[in-house]
GUDOVEX-561249 format. One record per residue (C-alpha): residue in one letter; x, y, z. Coordinates in steps of 0.1 Angstrom, whole numbers, plus 2048, in hexadecimal, padded with zeros to 3 digits. Layout:
atom type: A	px: X	py: Y	pz: Z
...
This chain:
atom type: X	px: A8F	py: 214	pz: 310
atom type: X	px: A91	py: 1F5	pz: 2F7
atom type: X	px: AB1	py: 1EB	pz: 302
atom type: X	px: AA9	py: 1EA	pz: 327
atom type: X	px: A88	py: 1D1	pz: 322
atom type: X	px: A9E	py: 1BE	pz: 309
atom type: X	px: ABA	py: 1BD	pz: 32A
atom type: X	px: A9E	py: 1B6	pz: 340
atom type: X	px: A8B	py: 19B	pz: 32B
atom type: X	px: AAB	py: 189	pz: 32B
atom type: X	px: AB1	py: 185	pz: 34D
atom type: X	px: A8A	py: 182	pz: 353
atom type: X	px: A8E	py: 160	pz: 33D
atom type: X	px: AAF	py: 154	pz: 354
atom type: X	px: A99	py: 154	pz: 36B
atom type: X	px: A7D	py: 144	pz: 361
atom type: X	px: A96	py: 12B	pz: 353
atom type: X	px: AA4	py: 121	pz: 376
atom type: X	px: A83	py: 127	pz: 383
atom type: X	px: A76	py: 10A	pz: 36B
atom type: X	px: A93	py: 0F2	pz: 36E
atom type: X	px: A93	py: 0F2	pz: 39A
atom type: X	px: A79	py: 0D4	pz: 39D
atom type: X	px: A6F	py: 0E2	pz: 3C4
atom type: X	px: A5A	py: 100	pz: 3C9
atom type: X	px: A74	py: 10A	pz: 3E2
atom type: X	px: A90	py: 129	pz: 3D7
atom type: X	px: AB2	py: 11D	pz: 3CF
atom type: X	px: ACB	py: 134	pz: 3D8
atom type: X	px: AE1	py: 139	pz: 3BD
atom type: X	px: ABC	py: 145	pz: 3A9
atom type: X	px: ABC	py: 167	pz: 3C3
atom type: X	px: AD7	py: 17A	pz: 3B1
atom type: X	px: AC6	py: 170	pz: 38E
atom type: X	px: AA7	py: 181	pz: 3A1
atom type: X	px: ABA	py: 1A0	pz: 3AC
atom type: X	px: ACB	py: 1A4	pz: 387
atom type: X	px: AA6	py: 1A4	pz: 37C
atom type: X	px: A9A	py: 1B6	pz: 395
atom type: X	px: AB5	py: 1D7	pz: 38F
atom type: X	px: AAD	py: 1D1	pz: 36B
atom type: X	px: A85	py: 1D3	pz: 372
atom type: X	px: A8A	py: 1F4	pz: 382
atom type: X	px: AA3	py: 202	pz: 36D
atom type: X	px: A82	py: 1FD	pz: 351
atom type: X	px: A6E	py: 214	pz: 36D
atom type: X	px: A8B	py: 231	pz: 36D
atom type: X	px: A89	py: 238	pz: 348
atom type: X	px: A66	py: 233	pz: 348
atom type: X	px: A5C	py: 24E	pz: 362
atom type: X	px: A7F	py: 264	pz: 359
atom type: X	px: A8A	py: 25B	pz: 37D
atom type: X	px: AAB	py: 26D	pz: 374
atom type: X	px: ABD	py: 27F	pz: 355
atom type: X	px: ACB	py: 264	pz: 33B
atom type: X	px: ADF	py: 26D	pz: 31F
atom type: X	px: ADF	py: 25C	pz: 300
atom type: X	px: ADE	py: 231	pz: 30C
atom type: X	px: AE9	py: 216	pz: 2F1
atom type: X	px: AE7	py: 1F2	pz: 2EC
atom type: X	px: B0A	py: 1E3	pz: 2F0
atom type: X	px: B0E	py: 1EA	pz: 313
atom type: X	px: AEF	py: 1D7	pz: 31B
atom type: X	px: AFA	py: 1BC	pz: 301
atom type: X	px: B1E	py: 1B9	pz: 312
atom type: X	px: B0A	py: 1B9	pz: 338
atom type: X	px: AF4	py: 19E	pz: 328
atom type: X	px: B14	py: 18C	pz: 31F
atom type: X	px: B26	py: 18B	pz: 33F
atom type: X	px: B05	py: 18A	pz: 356
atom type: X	px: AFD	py: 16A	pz: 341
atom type: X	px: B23	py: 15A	pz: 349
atom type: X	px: B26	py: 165	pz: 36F
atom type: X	px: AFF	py: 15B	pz: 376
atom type: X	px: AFB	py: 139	pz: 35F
atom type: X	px: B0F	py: 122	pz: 378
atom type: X	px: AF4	py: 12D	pz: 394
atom type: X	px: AD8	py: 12C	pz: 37A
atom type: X	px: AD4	py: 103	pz: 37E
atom type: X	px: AD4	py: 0F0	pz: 39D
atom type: X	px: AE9	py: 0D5	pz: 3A1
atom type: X	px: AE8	py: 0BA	pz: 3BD
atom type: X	px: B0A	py: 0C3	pz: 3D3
atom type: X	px: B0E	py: 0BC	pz: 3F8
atom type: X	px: B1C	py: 0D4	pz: 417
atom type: X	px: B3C	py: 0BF	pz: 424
atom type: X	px: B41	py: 0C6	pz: 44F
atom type: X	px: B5B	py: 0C6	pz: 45F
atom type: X	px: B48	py: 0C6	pz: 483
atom type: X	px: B69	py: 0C4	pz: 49A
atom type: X	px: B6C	py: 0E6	pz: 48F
atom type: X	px: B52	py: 0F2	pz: 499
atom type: X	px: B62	py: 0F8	pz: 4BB
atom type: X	px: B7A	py: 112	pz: 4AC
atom type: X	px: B60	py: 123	pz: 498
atom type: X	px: B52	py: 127	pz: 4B9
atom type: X	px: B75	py: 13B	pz: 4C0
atom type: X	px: B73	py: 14C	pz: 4A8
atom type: X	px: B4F	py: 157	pz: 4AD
atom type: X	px: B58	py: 162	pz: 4CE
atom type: X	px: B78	py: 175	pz: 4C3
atom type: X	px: B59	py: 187	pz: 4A6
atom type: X	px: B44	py: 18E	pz: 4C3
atom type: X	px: B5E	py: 1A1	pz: 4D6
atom type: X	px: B68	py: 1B7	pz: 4BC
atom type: X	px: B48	py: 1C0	pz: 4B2
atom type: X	px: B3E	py: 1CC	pz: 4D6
atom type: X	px: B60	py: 1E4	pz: 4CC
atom type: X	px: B50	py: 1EE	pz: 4AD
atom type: X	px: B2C	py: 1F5	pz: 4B9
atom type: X	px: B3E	py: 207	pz: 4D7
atom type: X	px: B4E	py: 21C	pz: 4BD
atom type: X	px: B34	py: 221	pz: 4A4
atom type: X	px: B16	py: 224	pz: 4B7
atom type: X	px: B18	py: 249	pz: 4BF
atom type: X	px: B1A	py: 258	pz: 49F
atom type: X	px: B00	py: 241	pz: 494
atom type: X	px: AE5	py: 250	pz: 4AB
atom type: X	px: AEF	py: 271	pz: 4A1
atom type: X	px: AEA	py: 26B	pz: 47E
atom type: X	px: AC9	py: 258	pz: 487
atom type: X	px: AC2	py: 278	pz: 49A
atom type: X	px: ACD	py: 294	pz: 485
atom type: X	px: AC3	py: 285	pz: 463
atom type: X	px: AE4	py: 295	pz: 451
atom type: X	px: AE3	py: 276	pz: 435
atom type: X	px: AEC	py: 28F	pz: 413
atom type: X	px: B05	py: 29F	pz: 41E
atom type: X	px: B13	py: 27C	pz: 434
atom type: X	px: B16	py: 26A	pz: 411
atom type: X	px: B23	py: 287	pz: 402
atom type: X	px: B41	py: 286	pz: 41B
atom type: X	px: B47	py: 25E	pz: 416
atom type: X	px: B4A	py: 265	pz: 3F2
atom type: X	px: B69	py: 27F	pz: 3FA
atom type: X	px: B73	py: 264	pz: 413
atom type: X	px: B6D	py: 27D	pz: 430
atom type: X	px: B59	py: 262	pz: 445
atom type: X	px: B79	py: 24F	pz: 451
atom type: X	px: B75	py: 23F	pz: 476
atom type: X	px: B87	py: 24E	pz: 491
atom type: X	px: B9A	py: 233	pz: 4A3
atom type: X	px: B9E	py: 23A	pz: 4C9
atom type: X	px: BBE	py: 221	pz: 4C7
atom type: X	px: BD0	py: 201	pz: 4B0
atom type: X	px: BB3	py: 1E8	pz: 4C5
atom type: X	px: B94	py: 1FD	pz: 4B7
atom type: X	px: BA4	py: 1FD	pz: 491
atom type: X	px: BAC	py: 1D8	pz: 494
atom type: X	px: B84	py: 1D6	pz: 4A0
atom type: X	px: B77	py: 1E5	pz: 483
atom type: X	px: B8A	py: 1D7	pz: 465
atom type: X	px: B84	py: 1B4	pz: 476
atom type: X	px: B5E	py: 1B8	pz: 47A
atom type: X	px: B5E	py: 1C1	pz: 456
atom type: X	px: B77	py: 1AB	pz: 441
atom type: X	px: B6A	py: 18F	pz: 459
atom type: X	px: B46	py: 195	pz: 453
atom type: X	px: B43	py: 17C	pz: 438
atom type: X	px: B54	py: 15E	pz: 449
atom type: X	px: B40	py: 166	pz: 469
atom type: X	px: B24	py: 164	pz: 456
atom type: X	px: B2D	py: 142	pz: 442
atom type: X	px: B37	py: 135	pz: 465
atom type: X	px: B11	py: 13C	pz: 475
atom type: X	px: B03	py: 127	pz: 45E
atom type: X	px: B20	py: 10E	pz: 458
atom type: X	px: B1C	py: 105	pz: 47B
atom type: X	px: AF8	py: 0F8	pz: 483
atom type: X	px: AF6	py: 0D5	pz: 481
atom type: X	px: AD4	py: 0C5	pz: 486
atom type: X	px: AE0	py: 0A7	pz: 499
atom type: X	px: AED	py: 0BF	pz: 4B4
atom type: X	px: AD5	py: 0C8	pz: 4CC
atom type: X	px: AE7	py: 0DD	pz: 4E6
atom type: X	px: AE0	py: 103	pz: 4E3
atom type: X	px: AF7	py: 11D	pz: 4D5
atom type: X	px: AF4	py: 13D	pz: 4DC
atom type: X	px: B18	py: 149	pz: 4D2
atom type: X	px: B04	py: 143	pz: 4B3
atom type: X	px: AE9	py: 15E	pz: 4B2
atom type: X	px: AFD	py: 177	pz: 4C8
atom type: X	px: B17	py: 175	pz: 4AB
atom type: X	px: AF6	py: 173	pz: 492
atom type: X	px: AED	py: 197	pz: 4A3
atom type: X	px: B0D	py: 1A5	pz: 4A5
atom type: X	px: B0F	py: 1A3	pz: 47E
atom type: X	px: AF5	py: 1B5	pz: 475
atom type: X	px: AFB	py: 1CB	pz: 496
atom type: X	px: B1D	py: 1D6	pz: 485
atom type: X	px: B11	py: 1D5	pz: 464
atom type: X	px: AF5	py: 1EE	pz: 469
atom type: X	px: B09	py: 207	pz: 47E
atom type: X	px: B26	py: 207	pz: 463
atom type: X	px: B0B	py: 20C	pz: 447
atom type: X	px: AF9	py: 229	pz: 45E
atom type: X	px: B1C	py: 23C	pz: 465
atom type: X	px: B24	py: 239	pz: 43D
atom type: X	px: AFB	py: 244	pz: 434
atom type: X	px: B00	py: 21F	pz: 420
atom type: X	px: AE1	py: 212	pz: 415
atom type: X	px: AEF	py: 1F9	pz: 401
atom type: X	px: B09	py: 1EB	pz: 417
atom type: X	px: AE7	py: 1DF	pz: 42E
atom type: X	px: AD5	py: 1D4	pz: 40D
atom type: X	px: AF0	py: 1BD	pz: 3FE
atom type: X	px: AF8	py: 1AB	pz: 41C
atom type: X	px: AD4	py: 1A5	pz: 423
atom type: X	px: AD3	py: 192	pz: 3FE
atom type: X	px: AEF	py: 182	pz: 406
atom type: X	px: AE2	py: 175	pz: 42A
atom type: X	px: AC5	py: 16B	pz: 415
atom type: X	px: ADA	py: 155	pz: 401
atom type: X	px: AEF	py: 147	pz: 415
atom type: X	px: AD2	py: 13B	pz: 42B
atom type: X	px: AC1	py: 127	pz: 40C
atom type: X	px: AE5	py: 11B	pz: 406
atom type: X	px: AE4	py: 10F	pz: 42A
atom type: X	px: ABD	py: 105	pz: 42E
atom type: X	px: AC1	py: 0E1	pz: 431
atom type: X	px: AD7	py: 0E3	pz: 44F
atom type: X	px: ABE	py: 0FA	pz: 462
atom type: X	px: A9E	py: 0EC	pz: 475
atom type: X	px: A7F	py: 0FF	pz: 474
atom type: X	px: A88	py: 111	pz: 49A
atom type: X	px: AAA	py: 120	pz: 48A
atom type: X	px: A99	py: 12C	pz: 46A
atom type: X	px: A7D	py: 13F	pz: 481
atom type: X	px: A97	py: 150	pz: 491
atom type: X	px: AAD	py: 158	pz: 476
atom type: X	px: A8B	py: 166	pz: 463
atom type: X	px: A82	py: 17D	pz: 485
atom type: X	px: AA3	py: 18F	pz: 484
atom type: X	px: A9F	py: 196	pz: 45D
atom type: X	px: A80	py: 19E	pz: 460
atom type: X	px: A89	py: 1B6	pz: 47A
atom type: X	px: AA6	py: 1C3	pz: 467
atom type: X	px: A8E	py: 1C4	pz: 445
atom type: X	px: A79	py: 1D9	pz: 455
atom type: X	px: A95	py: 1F1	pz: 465
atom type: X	px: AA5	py: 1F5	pz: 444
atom type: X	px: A87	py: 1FE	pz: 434
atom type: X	px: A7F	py: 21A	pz: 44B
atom type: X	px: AA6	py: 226	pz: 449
atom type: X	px: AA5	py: 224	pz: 41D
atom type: X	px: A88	py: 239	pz: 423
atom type: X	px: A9A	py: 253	pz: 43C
atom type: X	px: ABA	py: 255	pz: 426
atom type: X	px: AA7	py: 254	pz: 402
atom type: X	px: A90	py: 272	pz: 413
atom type: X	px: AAC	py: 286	pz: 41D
atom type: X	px: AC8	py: 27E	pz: 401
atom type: X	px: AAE	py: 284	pz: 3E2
atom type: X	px: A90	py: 299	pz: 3F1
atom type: X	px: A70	py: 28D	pz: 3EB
atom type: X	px: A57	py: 2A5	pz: 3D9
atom type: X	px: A33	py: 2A4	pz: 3D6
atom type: X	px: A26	py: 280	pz: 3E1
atom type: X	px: A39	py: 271	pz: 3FB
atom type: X	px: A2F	py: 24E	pz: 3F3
atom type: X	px: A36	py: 24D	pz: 3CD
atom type: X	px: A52	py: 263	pz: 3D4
atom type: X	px: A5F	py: 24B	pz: 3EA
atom type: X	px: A5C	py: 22D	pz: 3D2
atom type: X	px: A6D	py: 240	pz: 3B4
atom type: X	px: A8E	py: 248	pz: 3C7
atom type: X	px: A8E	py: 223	pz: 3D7
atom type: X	px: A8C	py: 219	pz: 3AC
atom type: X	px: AA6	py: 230	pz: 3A4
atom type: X	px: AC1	py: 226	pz: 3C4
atom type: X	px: ABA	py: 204	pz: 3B7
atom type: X	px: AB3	py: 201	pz: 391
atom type: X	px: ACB	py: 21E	pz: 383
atom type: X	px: AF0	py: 206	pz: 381
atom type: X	px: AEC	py: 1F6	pz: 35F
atom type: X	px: ADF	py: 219	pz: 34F
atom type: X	px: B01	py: 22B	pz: 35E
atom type: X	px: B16	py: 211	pz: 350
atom type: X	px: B07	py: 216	pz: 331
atom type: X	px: B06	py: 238	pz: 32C
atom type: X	px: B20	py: 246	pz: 348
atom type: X	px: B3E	py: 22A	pz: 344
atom type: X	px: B3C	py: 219	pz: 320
atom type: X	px: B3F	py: 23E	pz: 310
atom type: X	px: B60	py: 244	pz: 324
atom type: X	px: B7C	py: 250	pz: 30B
atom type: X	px: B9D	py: 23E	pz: 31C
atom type: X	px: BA2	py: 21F	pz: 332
atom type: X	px: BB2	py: 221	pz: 355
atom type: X	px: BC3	py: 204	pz: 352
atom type: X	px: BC1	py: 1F5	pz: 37C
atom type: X	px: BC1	py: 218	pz: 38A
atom type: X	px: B9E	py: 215	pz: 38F
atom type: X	px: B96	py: 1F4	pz: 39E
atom type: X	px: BB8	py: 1ED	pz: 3AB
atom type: X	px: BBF	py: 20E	pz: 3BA
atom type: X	px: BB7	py: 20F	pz: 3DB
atom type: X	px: BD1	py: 1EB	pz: 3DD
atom type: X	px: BEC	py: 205	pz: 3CE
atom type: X	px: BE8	py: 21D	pz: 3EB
atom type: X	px: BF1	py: 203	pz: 405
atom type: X	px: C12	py: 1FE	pz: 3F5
atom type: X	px: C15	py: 226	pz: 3F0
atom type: X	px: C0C	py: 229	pz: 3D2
atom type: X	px: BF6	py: 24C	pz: 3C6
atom type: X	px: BCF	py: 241	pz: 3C5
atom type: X	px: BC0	py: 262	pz: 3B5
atom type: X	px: BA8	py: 25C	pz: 39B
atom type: X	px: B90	py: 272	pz: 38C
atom type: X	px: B75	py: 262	pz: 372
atom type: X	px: B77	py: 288	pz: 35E
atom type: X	px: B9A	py: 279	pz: 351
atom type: X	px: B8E	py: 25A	pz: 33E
atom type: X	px: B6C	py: 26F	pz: 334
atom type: X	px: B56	py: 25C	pz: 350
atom type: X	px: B34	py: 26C	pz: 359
atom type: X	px: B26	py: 251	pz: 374
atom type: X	px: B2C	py: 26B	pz: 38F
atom type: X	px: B23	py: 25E	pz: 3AE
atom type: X	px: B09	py: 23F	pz: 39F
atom type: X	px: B0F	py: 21A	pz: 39E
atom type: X	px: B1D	py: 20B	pz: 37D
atom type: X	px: B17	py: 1E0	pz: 384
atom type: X	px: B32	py: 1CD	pz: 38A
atom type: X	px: B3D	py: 1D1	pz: 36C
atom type: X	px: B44	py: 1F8	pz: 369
atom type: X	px: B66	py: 1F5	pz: 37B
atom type: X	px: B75	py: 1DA	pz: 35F
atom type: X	px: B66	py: 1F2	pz: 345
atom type: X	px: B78	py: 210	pz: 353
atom type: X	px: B99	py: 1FE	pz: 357
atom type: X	px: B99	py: 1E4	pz: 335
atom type: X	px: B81	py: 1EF	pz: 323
atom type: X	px: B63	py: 1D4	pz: 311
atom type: X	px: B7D	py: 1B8	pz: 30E
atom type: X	px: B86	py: 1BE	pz: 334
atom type: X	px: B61	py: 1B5	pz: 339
atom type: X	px: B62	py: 19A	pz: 325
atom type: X	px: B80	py: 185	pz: 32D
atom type: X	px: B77	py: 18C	pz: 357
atom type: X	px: B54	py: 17F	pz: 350
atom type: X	px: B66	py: 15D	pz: 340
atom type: X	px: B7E	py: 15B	pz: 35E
atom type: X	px: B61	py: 160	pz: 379
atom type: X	px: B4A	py: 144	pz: 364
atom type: X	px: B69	py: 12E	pz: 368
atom type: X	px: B70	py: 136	pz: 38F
atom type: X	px: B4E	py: 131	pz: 398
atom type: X	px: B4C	py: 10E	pz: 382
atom type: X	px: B69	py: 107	pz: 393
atom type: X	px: B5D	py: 10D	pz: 3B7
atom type: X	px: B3C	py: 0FE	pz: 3B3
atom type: X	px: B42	py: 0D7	pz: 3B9
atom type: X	px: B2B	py: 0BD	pz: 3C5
atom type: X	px: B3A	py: 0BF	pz: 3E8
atom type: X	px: B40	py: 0E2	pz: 3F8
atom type: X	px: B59	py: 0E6	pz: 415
atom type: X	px: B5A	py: 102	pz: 42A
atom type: X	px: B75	py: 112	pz: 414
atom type: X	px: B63	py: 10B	pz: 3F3
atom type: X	px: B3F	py: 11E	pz: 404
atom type: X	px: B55	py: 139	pz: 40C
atom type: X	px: B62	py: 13C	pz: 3E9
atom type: X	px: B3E	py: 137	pz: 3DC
atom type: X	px: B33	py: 153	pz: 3F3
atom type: X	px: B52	py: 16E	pz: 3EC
atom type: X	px: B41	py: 167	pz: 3C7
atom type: X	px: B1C	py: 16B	pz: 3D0
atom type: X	px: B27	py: 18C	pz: 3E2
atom type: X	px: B3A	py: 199	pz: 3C5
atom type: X	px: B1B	py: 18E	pz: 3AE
atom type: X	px: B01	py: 19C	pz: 3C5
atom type: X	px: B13	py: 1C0	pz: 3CC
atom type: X	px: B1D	py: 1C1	pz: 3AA
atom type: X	px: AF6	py: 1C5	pz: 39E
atom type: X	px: AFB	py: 1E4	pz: 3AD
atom type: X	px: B1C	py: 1F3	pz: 3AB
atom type: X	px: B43	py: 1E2	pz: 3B7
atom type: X	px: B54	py: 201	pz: 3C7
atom type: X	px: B7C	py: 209	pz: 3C6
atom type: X	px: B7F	py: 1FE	pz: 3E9
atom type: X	px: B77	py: 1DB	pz: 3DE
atom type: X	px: B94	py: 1C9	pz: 3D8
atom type: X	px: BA0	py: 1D1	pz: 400
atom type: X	px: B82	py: 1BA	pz: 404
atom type: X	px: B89	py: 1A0	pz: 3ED
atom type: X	px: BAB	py: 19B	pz: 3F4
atom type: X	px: BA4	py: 19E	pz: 41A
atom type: X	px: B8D	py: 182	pz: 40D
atom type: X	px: BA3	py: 16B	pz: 3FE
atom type: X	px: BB9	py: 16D	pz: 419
atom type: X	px: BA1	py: 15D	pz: 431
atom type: X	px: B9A	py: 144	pz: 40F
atom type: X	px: BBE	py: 138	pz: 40E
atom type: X	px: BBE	py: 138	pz: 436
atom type: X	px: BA1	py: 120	pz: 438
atom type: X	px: BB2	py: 109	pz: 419
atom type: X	px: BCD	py: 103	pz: 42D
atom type: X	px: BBA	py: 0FD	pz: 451
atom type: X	px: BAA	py: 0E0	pz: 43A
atom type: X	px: BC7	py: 0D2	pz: 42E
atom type: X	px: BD4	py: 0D3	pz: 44E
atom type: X	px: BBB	py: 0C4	pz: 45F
atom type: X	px: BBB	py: 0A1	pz: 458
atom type: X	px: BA6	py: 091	pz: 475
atom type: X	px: B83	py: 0A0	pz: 467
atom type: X	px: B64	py: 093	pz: 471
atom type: X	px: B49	py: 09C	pz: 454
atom type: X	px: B2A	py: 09F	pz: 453
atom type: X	px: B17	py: 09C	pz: 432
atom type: X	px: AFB	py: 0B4	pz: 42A
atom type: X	px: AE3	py: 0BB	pz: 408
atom type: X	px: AE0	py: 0DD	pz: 3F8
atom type: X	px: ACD	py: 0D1	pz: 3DD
């Protein structure tokens, strides 16, 4: 257990670090994933300590190679700097578009997903639900080429709607805007239904940190009205998630004796258990994968075979999370892990100027996904997502090169 305090005090100390050097009492945002990397390694402590599940033999230099990156890919966010949000408010009449457009095929994607929902919320059938995503039996059933085109845009969109709800509030504007909050709702609408039909706790859980930070990114821009309303539906959506984490820990790992404590000690392990796995279920693999892993599901969409099975490298993570990191590890080994955590230190130094435009937030935010998801685990299907993501990046760097009559609008972050 000394090497997970040692991991932990580390991160314990980033934070206190940034903690110290932010002048205002007020939470910057890029100090929340320091706070979640602390926060799995807090718990990760509690899992040992009470044998929340069976660990093999765990050794230092996976923790010391985690310490390593964690420290490259968190440091730029550890300090704040004084940097500005650059508007372009004549767009904001085509985000408005594009809102709309967001709105519309989420009423698809509720009309196709909210069925099965109920009936899970009904029947209960988490276990064996998760156990069918993980053979990739849960796969939608489009009706027609209009429902599919729904779905995938409700979800590879997600992020940019979300950037665009909070790029477009301006302070000085005083007309209402309730494209806004219906598109607001229709996020986490989506977002909840897809995690129910998949038995995803995490899904729910990482976008809410990431809501979280992207709203302290944004604070300065919001008056106190917005910020009431924007707490109501968290706080509403907190305490939903809550009571469904409950329902699907309950069901998926039974709950023996007390039903409280119980509770508590398979909350720990969903949450706390990644950097143990990567230590003792990825780091003692006996051959690399070399991009089959990480890169596989991009090979199927060009034909290619995607079968992998982790018994072939000598992998025993089974179904857990492994961090971010476990992916690199299984496909490059420790010096994978190493070289990506210099290249992502250098993306993000490169992306975090004094003035943000809406292309460089989006950037910032792919990051702080990838960063926040990754204390937990990065799955195969990832890269869809990310080059989905820098799709819409390269889209929106060439709308603002394009786009030469701009009128900006200035705005603080720090």
């Amino acid at each position: 257990m000394i090497y997970a305090v040692f991991y932990c005090f580390f991160l314990f100390l980033m934070l206190l670090v940034s903690l110290m050097l932010k002048k205002k009492t007020t939470f910057y945002y890029g100090q929340l994933p320091i706070f979640v990397y602390f926060l799995v390694s807090f718990l990760s402590i509690l899992i040992i300590k009470n044998d929340l599940m069976p660990i093999p033999k765990v050794t230092f230099f996976p923790y010391l190679l985690l310490i390593f990156s964690n420290f490259l890919i968190l440091y730029p966010f550890m300090i704040p700097k004084k940097s500005y949000i650059e508007k372009d408010l004549k767009t904001n009449k085509i985000f408005k578009y594009f809102s709309i457009i967001y709105i519309l095929f989420s009423f698809v994607t509720i009309y196709i997903l909210f069925g099965d929902a109920i009936q899970l919320l009904s029947i209960g059938n988490w276990r064996d639900n998760i156990v069918n995503g993980y053979l990739g039996n849960n796969a939608i059933q489009f009706g027609n080429i209009f429902q599919w085109i729904s779905i995938n845009f409700v979800n590879y969109f997600r992020l940019l709607a979300t950037v665009v709800f909070f790029y477009t509030f301006d302070n000085n504007n005083k007309k209402k805007n309730y494209v806004r909050w219906v598109l607001l709702i229709c996020i986490f609408l989506t977002l909840a239904l897809v995690a129910i039909y998949n038995s995803s706790r995490g899904l729910i859980f990482n976008f809410m940190l990431l809501f979280v930070t992207m709203m302290l990114f944004f604070v300065r821009d919001l008056n106190k009205k917005s910020v009431n309303k924007i707490k109501f539906v968290m706080v509403i959506t907190g305490i939903a998630f809550i009571w469904y984490a409950i329902k699907v820990t309950i069901d998926r790992f039974g709950i023996p004796g007390n039903l409280f404590q119980s509770t508590i000690d398979s909350i720990s392990f969903y949450f706390g258990h990644s950097p143990i796995v990567f230590n003792y279920g990825v780091t003692t693999i006996s051959s690399l994968s070399y991009g089959r892993f990480s890169f596989g599901s991009l090979f199927e969409l060009f034909g290619y075979s995607n079968s992998f099975n982790q018994i072939n490298v000598g992998g025993s993570w089974g179904m857990l999370f492994y961090t971010y990191a476990g992916p690199i590890f299984i496909d490059f080994g420790p010096i994978g892990v190493i070289l990506f955590s210099i290249m992502l230190f250098a993306i993000i130094k490169h992306f975090l100027k004094k003035r943000f435009t809406l292309s460089n937030i989006y950037v910032v935010f792919i990051i702080l996904s990838y960063i926040l998801q990754g204390a937990f685990v990065i799955g195969r299907n990832y890269i869809i997502e990310l080059t989905a993501n820098i799709i819409i990046y390269i889209a929106l760097r060439l709308f603002e090169r394009l786009n030469l009559k701009r009128n900006f609008k200035i705005t603080k972050i720090t």
